[in-house]
C-alpha positions, -999 to 999 in steps of 0.1 A, spaced: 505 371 692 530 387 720 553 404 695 523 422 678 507 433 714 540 446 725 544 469 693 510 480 692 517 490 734 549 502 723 532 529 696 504 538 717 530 545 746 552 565 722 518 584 708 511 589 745 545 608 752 538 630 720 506 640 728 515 648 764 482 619 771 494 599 801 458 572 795 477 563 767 506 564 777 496 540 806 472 519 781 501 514 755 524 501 788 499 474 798 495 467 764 534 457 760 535 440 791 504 421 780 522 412 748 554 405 766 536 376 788 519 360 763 550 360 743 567 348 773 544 321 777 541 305 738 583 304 745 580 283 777 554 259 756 580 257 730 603 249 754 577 226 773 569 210 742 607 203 730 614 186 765 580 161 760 596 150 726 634 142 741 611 121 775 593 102 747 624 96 726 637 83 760 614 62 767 614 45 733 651 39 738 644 22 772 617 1 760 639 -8 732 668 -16 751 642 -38 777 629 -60 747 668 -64 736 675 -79 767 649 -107 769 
């Protein structure tokens, strides 16, 4: 889960700046990068995903339209 790493980095950063604790500070921003990638990633095999479905649909329309024409 990206969006749950990124606000757990984000409150450790935040807890880092109050606390005057650059560790966490530097933890908490790893953290949210960490989160941001994997967010990043489950997007692109959305995406990835959405594009397979429209190829297959494609497909079935050209092996429909080859079976038409016999």
């Amino acid at each position: 889960m990206g969006v749950f790493e990124e606000a757990k980095g984000k409150a450790k950063e935040a807890i880092g700046d109050l606390t005057n604790n650059p560790d966490l500070q530097r933890e908490g921003q790893a953290q949210e990068q960490k989160g941001q990638a994997e967010r990043e990633a489950t997007e692109a095999r959305a995406e990835a995903k959405a594009h397979e479905a429209k190829a297959k649909e494609k497909e079935l329309e050209q092996e429909t339209a080859e079976s038409l024409k016999d």
